[in-house]
C-alpha positions in Angstrom: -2.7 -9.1 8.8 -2.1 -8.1 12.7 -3.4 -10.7 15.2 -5.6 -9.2 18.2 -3.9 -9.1 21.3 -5.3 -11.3 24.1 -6.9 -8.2 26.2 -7.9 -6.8 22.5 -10.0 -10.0 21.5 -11.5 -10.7 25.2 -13.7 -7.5 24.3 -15.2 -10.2 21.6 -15.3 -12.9 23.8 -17.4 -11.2 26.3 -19.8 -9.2 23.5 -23.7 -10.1 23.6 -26.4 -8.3 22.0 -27.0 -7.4 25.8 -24.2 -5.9 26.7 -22.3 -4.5 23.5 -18.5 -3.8 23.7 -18.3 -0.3 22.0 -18.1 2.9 23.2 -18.8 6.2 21.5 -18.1 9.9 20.9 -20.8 12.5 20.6 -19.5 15.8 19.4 -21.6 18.8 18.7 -20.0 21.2 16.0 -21.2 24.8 15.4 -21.3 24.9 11.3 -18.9 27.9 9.9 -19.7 30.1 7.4 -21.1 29.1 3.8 -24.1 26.7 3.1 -24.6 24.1 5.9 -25.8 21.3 3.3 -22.7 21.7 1.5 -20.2 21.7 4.6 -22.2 18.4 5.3 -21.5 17.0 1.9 -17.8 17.8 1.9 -17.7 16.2 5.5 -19.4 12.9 4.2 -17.1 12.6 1.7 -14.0 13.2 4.1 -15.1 10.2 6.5 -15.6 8.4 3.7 -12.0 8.6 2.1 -10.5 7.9 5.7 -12.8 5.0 5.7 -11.4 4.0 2.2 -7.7 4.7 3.1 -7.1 4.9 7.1 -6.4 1.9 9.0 -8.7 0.9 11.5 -11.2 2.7 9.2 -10.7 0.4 6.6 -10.5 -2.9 8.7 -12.7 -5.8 9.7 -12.1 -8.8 11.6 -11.0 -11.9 9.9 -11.3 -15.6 12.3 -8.5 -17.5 13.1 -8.1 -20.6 11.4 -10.4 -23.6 12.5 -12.0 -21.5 15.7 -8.5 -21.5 17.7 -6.3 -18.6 18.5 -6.7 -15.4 17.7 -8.6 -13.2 15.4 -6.9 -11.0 12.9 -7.4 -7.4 11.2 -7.4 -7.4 7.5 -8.2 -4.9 4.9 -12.1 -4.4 3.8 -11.5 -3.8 -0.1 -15.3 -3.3 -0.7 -16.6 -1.2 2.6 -19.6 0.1 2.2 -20.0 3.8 3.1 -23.3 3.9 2.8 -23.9 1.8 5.7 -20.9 3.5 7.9 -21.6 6.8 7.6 -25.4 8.0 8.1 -27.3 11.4 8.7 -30.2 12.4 10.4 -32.3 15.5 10.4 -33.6 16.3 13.9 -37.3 18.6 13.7 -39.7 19.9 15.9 -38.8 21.4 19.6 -36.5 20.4 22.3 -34.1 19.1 19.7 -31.0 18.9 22.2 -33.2 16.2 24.3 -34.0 14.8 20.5 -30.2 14.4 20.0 -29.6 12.7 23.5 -32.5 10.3 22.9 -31.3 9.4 19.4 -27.6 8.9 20.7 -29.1 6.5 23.6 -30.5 4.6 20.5 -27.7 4.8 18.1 -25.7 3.5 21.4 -27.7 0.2 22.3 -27.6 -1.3 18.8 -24.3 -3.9 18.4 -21.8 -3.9 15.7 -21.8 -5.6 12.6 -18.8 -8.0 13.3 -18.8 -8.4 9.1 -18.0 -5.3 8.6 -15.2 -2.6 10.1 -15.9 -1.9 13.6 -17.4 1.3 13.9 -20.2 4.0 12.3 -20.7 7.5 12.1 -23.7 9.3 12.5 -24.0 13.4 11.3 -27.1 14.9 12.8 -28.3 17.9 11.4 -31.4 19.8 12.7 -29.4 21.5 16.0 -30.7 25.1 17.0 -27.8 27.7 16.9 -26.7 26.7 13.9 -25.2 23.9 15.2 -24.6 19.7 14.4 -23.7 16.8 16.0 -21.3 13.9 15.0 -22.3 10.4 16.8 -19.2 8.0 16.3 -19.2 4.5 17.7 -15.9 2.4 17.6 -15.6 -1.7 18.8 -13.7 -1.4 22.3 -11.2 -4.8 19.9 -9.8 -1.4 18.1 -8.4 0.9 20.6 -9.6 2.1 23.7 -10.1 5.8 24.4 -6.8 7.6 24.7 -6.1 5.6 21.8 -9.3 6.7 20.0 -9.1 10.8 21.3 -5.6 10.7 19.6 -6.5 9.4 16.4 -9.3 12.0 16.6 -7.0 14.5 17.2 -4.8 13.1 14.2 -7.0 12.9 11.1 -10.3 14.4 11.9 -9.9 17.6 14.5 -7.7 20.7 13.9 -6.6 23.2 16.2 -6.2 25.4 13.5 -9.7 26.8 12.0 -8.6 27.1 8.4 -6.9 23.4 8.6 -8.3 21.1 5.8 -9.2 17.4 6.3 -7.6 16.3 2.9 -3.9 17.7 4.7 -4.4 15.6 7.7 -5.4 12.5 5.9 -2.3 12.7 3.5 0.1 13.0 6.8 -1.2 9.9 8.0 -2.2 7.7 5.0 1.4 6.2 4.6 1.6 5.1 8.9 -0.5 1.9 8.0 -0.9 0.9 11.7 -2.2 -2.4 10.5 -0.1 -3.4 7.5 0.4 -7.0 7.2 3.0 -8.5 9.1 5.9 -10.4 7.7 6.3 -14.2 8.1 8.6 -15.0 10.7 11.2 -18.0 10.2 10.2 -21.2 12.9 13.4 -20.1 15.0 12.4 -16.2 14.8 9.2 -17.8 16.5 10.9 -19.4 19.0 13.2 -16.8 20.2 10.0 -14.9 20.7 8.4 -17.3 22.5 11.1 -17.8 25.0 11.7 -14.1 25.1 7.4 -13.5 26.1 7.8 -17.0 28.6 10.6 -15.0 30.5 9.2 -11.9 30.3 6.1 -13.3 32.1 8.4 -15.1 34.6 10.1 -12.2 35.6 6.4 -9.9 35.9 5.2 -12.5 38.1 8.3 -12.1 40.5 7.7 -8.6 40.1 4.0 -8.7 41.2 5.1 -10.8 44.0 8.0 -8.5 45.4 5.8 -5.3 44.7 2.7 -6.8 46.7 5.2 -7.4 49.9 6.1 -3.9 49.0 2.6 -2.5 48.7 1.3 -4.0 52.0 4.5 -2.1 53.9 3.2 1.7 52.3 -0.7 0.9 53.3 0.2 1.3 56.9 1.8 5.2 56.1 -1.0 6.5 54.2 -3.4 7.4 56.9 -7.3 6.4 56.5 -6.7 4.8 53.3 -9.5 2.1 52.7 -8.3 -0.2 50.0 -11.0 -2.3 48.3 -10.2 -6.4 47.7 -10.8 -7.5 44.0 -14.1 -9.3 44.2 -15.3 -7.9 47.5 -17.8 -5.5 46.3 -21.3 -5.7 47.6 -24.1 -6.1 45.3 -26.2 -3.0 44.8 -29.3 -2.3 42.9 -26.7 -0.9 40.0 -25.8 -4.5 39.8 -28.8 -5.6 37.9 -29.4 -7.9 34.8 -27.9 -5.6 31.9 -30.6 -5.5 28.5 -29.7 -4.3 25.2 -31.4 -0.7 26.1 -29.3 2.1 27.0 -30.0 5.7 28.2 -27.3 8.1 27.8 -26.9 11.8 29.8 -24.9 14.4 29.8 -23.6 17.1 32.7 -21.4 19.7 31.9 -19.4 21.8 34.6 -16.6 24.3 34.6 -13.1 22.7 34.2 -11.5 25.8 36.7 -14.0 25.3 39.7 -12.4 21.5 39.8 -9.7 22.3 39.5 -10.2 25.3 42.6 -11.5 22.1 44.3 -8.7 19.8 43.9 -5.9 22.6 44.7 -7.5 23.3 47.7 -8.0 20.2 49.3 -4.6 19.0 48.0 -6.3 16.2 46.2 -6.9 15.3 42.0 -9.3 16.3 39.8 -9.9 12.6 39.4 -10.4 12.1 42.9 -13.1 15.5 42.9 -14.8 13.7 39.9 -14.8 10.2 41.9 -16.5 12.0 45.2 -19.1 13.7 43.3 -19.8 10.1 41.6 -20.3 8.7 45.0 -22.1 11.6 46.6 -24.6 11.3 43.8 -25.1 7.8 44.2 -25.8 8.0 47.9 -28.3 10.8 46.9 -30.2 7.9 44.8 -29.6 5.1 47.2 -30.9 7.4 49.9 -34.2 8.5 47.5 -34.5 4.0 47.3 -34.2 3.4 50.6 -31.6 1.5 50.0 -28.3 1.0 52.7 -25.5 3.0 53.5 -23.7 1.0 55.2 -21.2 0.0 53.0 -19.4 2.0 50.1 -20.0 1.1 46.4 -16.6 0.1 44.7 -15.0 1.8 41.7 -13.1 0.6 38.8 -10.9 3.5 37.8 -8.8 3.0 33.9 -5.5 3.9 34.1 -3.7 4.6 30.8 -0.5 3.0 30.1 0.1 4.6 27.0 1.6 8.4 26.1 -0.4 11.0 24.6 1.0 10.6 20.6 0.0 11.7 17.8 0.6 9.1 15.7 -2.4 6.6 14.8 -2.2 4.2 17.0 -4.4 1.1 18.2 -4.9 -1.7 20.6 -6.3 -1.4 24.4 -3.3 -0.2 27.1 -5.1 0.2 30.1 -5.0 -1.5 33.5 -7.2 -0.1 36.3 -7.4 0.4 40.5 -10.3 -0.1 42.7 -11.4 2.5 44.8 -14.3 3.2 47.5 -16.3 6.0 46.3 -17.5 6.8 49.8 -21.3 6.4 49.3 -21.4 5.6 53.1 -19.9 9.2 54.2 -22.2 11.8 54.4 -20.1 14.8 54.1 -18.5 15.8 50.8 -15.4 17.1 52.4 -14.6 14.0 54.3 -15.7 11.9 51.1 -13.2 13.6 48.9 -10.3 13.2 51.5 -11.0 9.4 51.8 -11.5 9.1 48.4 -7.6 10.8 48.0 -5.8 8.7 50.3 -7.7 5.4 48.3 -6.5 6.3 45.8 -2.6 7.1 46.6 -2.4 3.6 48.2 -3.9 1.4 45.0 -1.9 3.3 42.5 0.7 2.5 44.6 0.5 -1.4 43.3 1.3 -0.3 39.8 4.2 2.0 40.8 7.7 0.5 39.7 6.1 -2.3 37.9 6.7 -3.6 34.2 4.5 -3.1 31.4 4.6 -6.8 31.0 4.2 -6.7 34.5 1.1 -4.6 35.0 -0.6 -6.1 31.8 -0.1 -9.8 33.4 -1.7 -8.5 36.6 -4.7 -7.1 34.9 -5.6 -10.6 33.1 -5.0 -11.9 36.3 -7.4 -10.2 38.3 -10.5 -9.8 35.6 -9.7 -13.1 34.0 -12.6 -14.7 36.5 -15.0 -11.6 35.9 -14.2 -12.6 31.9 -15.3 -15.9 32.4 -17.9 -15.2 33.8 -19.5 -12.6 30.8 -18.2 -15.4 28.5 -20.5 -18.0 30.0 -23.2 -16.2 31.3 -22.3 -17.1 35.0 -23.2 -13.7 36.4 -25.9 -14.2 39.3 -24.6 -15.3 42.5 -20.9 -14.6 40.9 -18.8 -12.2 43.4 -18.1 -8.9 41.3 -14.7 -7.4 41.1 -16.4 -3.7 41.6 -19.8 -1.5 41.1 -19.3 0.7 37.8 -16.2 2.3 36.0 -15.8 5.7 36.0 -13.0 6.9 33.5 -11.3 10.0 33.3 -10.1 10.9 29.6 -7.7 14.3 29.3 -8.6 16.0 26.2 -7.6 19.3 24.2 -7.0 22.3 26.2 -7.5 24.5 22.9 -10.8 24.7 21.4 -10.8 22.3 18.0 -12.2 22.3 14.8 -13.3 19.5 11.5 -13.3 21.6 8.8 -14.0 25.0 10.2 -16.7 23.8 12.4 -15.8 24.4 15.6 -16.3 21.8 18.4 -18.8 23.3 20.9 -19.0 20.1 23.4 -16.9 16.7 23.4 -19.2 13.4 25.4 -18.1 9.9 25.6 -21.1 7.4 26.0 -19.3 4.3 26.7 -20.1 0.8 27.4 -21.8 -1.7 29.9 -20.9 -4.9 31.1 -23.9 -7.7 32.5 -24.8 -7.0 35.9 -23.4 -3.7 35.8 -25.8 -1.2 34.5 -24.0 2.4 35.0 -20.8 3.6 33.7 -19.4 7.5 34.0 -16.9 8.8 31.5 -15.8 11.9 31.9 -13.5 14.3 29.2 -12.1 17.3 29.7 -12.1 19.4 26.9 -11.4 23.3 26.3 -12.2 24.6 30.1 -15.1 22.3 30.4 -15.5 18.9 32.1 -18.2 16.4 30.1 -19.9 13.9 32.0 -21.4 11.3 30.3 -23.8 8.9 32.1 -24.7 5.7 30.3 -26.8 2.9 31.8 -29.5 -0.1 31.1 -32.4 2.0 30.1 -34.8 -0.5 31.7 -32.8 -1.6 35.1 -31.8 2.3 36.0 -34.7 4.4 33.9 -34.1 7.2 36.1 -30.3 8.4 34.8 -32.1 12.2 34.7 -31.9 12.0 38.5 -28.4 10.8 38.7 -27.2 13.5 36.8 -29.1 16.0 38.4 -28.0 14.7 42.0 -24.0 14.7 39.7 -24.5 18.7 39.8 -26.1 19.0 43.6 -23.5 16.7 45.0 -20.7 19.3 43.0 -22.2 22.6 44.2 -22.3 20.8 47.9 -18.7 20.5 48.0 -17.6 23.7 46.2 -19.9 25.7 48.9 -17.9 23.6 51.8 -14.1 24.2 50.6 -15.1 28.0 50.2 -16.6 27.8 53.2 -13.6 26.5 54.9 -11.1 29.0 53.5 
């Protein structure tokens, strides 16, 4: 068995029926040649051998002993498929809107902690001759770099004529969860010391590197650098229910990328302006303030792209101003850019052990407070999370289906009803919008204001060349 991790098992900790800590994959497939029911029976039984086989497929958590420590994963010998791995037939008209409201369903229910961590939903019904694949994974497992490469791994080809059956044969014998040997009481002890000066020497580290961080500020010019716990409350900073609303935006990958290259910024930094110049569209349509701008949390991966199964969350994250208090795009984007420079700047030349340590330091209070239910009148670190996953740059495919679209639904935490993931896939960038259905019912808008706010500041940089 393989204990959680402390960052792995807080996801648990925090978990309500309110505020569920999964996120999930929605991937529409165009069918290939042959009989469609068949290709769906063949896929069934697929997901159902990796379930069978495929660590953390075939895993489930298991207590630790008396209530204290941490949970392990051990092996499900009886999982049943049938409740895993569903399908749905979608009728009648406007079946893409059919799909997104089923997915925003699929999405709010919470996991069956009894059972392996995550579902699979094959929704038949698409016009085009299409289908869509709803996957749902607990946030304990792996978070989404993690999850995109095992996707890559065992259930997406780039090659059209590649068979599942190969895939899962490559990877069946890499057990990322087989169980771990008993260490000797000394063994334990030298790792203990070892992890005790580890820690030691991060916390020097975060110490010499804030001194060092305070010294850059001053040379990046304009750069607004949000406090932890200093964001204002805003009316996306609601009581979270078990409801969620999911939407989608789709925009050419090469016209951010034209944006980025010439204003010498990021595509991350393109897709964190039109985030904020949509959100000041809404706050200006509630008459809310504009004072002040809403505060980011932007993940940052500290793990490689791999293709080897592999599990476990490796992410720390930076705070940003999304400039929801600057009108125009151009000037948004620019302050957005210099934000940015200066608060990855605090995880430059740092540790692993180092950057981990300072990540439990700093959401360790907004954890206690999702544990406890101490969330009004508790400072919040930030606003809403946008994420930025890099996917495929080659169009992939599960059997011969080809994959037509790649969104990431992902998950809320209380008093924060909106989170944006985005994932690049195959010249397109995929937003996907997921919020409290019944504290932010209109998401529509947001995602309409998502493509305004992005044709507004394409017309200004061509407009200034």
């Amino acid at each position: 068995m393989k204990k959680l991790s402390v960052a792995d098992s807080l996801f648990l900790r925090v978990e309500r029926c309110s505020h569920p800590m999964h996120f999930g994959t929605l991937q529409i497939y165009r069918y290939p040649d042959g009989d469609a029911q068949s290709y769906i029976e063949e896929l069934v039984h697929y997901v159902a051998e990796i379930a069978r086989t495929i660590a953390p497929f075939n895993q489930r958590l298991r207590p630790p002993r008396y209530g204290i420590g941490l949970p392990s994963w051990e092996v499900d010998d009886n999982i049943d498929i049938d409740h895993h791995i569903r399908q749905v037939k979608l009728s009648g008209t406007d079946k893409d809107e059919q799909l997104i409201e089923l997915t925003s369903r699929l999405h709010s229910s919470i996991l069956d902690r009894s059972r392996p961590l995550w579902e699979c939903t094959l929704i038949d019904g698409l016009d085009g001759g299409r289908f869509g694949a709803y996957w749902k994974f607990h946030h304990a497992y792996w978070d989404g770099v993690s999850a995109l490469n095992t996707m890559d791994t065992i259930i997406l080809s780039k090659k059209p004529d590649s068979l599942a059956s190969d895939r899962i044969m490559g990877v069946r014998g890499n057990n990322v969860f087989e169980s771990e040997k008993r260490d000797t009481v000394s063994v334990i002890a030298r790792k203990y010391f070892h992890s005790f000066s580890q820690n030691i020497k991060s916390i020097q580290e975060l110490s010499h590197n804030n001194k060092k961080v305070k010294r850059r500020r001053r040379k990046v010019s304009g750069a607004k650098i949000p406090g932890w716990y200093t964001a204002s409350s805003s009316f996306i900073n609601s009581p979270v229910s078990k409801n969620r609303r999911i939407a989608t935006v789709t925009f050419s990958l090469s016209e951010f990328k034209y944006v980025a290259t010439n204003t010498k910024s990021s595509i991350n930094d393109v897709i964190l302006a039109v985030s904020g110049g949509a959100l000041r569209r809404l706050l200006v349509e509630k008459g809310l303030p504009l004072d002040k701008s809403l505060i980011v949390s932007v993940p940052v991966s500290l793990r490689k792209k791999s293709s080897q199964v592999d599990t476990g969350n490796a992410i720390s994250d930076v705070l940003c101003e999304v400039g929801s208090d600057i009108r125009d795009p151009v000037e948004r984007l620019s302050s957005i850019h210099s934000s940015m420079i200066a608060s990855k700047r605090k995880l430059v030349s740092l540790s692993k052990t180092a950057i981990r340590n300072y990540t439990l330091i700093t959401s360790f209070p907004f954890a206690l407070s999702q544990i406890f239910g101490l969330t009004k009148g508790i400072p919040i670190p930030y606003n809403f999370i946008v994420s930025n996953v890099v996917g495929s740059e080659e169009p992939l495919y599960l059997n011969g289906a080809k994959l037509e679209s790649f969104y990431s639904p992902s998950l809320l935490f209380q008093m924060q009803c909106l989170n944006i993931t985005v994932v690049s896939y195959a010249g397109k960038l995929n937003f996907s919008l997921t919020a409290c259905r019944d504290t932010l019912p209109d998401l529509d808008n947001l995602a309409s204001y998502i493509r305004q706010e992005f044709s507004a500041l394409l017309d200004s940089v061509q407009s200034i060349r």
